[in-house]
C-alpha positions as CSV (number, residue, x, y, z in Angstrom):
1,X,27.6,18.8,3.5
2,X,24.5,16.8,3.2
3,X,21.6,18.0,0.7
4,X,18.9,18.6,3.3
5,X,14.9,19.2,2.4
6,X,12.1,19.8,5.0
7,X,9.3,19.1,3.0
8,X,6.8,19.4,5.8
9,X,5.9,23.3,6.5
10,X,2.4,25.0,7.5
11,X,1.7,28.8,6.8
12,X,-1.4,30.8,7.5
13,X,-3.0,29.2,4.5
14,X,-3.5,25.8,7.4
15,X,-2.5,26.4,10.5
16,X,0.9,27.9,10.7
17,X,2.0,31.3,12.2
18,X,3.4,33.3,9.6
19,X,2.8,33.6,5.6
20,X,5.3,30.8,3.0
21,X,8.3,34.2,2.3
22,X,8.8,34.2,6.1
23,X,10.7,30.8,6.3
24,X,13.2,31.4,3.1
25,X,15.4,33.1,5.7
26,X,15.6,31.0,8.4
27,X,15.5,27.8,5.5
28,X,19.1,29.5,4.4
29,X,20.2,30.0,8.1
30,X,19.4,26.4,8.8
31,X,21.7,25.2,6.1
32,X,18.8,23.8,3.7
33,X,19.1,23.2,0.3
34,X,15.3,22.6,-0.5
35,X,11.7,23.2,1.6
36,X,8.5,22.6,0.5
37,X,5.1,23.9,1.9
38,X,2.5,21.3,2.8
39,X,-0.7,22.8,4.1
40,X,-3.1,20.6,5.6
41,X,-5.9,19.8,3.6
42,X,-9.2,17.7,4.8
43,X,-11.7,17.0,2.0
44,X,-14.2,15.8,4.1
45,X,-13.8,17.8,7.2
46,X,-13.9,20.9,6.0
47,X,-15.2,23.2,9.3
48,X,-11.7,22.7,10.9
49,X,-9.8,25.0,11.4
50,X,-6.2,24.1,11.3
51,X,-7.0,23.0,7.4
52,X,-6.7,24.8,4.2
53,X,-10.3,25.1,2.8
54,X,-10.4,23.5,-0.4
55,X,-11.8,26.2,-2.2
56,X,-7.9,28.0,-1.9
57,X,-6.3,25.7,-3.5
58,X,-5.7,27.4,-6.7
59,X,-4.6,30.7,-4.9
60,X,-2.0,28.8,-2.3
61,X,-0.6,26.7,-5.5
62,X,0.0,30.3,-7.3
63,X,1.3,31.9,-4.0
64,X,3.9,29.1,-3.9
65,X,4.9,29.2,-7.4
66,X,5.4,33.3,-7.2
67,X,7.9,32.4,-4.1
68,X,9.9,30.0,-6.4
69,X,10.2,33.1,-9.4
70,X,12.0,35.1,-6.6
71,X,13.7,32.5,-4.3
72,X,17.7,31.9,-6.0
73,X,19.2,30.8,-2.9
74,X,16.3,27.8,-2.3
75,X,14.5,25.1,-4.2
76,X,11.3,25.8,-3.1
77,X,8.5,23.0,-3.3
78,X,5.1,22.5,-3.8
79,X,3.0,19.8,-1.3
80,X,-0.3,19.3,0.7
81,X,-0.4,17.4,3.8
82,X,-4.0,15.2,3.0
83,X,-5.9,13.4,5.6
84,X,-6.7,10.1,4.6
85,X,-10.2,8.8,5.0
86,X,-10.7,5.4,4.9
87,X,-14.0,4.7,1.8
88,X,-13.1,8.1,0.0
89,X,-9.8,7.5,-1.6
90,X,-11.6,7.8,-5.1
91,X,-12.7,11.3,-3.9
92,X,-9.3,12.5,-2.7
93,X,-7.8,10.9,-5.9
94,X,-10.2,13.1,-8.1
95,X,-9.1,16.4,-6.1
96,X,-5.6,15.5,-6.2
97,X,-5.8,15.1,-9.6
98,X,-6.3,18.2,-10.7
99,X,-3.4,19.6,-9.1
100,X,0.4,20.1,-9.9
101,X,2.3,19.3,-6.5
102,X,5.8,17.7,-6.0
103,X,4.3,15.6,-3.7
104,X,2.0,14.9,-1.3
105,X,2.0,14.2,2.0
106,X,-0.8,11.3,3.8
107,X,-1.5,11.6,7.1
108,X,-3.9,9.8,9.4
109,X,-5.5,12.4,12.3
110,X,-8.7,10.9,13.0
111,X,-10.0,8.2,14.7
112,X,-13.7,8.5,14.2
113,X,-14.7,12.0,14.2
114,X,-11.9,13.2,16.4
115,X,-8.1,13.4,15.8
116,X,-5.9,11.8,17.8
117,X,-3.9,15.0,18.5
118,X,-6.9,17.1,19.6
119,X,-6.2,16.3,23.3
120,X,-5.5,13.8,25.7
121,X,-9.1,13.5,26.5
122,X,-9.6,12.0,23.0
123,X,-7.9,8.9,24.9
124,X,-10.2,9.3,27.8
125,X,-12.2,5.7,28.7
126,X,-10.7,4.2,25.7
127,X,-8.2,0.9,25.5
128,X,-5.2,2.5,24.3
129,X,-4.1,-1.8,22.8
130,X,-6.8,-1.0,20.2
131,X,-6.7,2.5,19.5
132,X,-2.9,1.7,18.4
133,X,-3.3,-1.2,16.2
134,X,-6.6,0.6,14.9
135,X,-4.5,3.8,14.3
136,X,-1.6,1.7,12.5
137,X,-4.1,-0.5,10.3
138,X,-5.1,3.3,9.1
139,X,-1.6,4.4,8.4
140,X,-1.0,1.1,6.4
141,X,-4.5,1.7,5.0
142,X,-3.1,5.0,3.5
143,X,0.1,3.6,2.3
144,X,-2.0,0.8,0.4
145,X,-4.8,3.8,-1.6
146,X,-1.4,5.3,-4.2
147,X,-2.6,8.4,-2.9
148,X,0.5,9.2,-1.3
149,X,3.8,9.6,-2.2
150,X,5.1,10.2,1.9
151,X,3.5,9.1,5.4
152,X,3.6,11.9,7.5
153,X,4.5,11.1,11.5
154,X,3.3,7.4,11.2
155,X,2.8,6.8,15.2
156,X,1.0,10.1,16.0
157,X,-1.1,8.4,17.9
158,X,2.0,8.7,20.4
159,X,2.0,12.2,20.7
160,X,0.8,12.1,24.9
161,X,3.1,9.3,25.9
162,X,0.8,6.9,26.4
163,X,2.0,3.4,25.1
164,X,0.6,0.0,24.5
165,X,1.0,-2.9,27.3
166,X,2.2,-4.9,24.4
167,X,5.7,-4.5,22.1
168,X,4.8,-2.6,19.1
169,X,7.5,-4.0,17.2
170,X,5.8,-6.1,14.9
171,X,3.2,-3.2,14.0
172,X,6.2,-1.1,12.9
173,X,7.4,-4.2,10.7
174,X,4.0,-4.8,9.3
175,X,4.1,-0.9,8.4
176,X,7.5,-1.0,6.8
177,X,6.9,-3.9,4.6
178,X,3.5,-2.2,3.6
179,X,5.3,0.9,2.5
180,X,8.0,-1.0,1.0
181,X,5.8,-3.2,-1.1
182,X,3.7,0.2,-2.3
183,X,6.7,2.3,-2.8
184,X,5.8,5.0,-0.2
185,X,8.7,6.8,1.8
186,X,8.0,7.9,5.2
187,X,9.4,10.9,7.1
188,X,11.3,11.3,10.8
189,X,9.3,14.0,11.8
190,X,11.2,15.8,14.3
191,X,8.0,18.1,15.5
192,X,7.4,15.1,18.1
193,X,10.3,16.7,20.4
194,X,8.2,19.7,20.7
195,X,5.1,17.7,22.1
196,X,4.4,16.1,25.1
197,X,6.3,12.8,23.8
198,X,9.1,14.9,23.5
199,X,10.3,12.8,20.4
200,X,10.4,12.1,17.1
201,X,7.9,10.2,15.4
202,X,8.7,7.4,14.3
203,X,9.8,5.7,17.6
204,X,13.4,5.3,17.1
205,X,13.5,2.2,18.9
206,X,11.8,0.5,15.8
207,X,14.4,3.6,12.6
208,X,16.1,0.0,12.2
209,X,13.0,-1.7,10.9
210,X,12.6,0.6,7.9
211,X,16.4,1.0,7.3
212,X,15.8,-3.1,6.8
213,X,13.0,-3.1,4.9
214,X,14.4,-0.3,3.0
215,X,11.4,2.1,2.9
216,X,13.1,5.9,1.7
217,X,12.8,8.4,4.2
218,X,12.9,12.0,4.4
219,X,13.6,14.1,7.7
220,X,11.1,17.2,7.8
221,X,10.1,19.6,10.6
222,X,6.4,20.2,10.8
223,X,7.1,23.7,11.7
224,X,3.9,25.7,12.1
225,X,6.6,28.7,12.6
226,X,10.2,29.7,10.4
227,X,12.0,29.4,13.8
228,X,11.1,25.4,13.9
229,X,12.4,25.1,10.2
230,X,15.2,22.7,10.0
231,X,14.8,22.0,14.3
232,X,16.5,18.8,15.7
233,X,18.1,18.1,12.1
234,X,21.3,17.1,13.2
235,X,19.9,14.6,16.1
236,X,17.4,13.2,13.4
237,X,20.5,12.5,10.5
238,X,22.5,10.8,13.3
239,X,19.9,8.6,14.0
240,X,19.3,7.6,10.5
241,X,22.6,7.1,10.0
242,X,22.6,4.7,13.0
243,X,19.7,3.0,12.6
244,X,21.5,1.6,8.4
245,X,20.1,4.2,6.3
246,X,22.1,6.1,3.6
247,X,20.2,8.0,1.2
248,X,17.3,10.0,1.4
249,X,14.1,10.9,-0.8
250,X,14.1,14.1,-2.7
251,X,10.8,14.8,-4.8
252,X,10.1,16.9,-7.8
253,X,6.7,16.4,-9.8
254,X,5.6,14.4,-7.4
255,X,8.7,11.9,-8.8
256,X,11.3,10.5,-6.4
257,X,14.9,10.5,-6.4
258,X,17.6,9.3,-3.8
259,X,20.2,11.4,-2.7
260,X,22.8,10.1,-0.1
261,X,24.1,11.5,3.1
């Protein structure tokens, strides 16, 4: 059997439903080797609520570690899901800094001062052609800063179903060479089926492109509750699989290693 992760988990320190001990259960159920806890953290927007506030930091990182003294059956990891904002990447670096994560996740939610997942009104009025290659020039943007060691759900901005009039494809190639060339893995988020895309993120018309560029990848859940942990894992390694990849990233110390499947 494969050695699966899903490194991409929310508790009630962000936005998730239940506290970090209530997923070890259905981690083990789900056939998991490893999971790691990524709450979302936004330096510079720090009234929202779906984020960690800063100020926790030091209380989630020793929450987390106490799980691992106790967990035998799981590896248990440390992360942080980080919103990237473009002109403060020497700011983020500083906070990160400080910190001792196995990795961190980047992840591009706003547009401006709204996220692109706040609602399809966000989209209302605007030309959906540009919003898409604006959103992608952030995403490779984030890739570029070495703040990162994983892009979180690269295409959110397809979370509603709306789609450009034009083929995306060479966007996705632009972001896999970008990746490539900075040594940042990216993950097939399976969380996308559970919106109104109904998905996964990235578009698996374009899994090919990354397998060819050969950007590491990781499948992880997003769940924002233990019974999402692990969710479309099966559908999400068969696609991989299809699509030419063979390994996948496994992080410790916010150092990667590959692992095949």
């Amino acid at each position: 059997m494969a050695h699966r992760t899903d490194y991409h988990l929310h508790t009630t320190f962000s936005d998730g439903k239940t506290a970090p001990e209530e997923y070890i259960n259905y981690a083990i159920d789900a056939g998991l080797n490893e999971i790691g806890f990524s709450e979302h953290l936004s330096l510079f927007k720090k009234e929202q609520k779906w984020c960690m506030n800063p100020d926790n930091i030091f209380h989630y990182l020793e929450h987390i570690d106490n799980l691992k003294k106790y967990s035998n059956a799981l590896i248990i990891k440390t992360g942080l899901e980080v919103d990237f904002i473009s002109g403060k990447e020497k700011e983020i670096e500083s906070f990160l800094n400080n910190l001792d994560l196995d990795y961190v996740l980047g992840s591009v939610h706003y547009l401006g001062d709204m996220t692109v997942d706040e609602g399809p009104e966000f989209y209302k009025g605007k030309n959906f052609n540009d919003l898409f290659e604006t959103y992608f020039n952030q995403v490779i943007a984030a890739s570029s800063s070495g703040l990162f060691d994983i892009i979180a759900h690269c295409d959110l901005i397809r979370i509603y179903g709306f789609k450009p009039a034009y083929n995306p494809e060479p966007l996705y190639r632009k972001l896999a060479k970008n990746l490539k060339k900075n040594n940042i893995a990216f993950e097939l988020n399976t969380n996308g089926r559970n919106r109104p895309i109904a998905d996964f993120y990235p578009d698996r018309r374009f899994l090919h492109i990354f397998a060819e560029e050969n950007v590491p990848v990781c499948v992880n859940s997003d769940a924002h509750m233990p019974s999402r942990i692990g969710q479309y894992f099966d559908e999400a390694y068969s696609l991989l699989r299809s699509a030419g990849f063979t390994e996948m990233a496994v992080y410790t110390d916010r150092e990667r290693r590959m692992v095949p499947f």
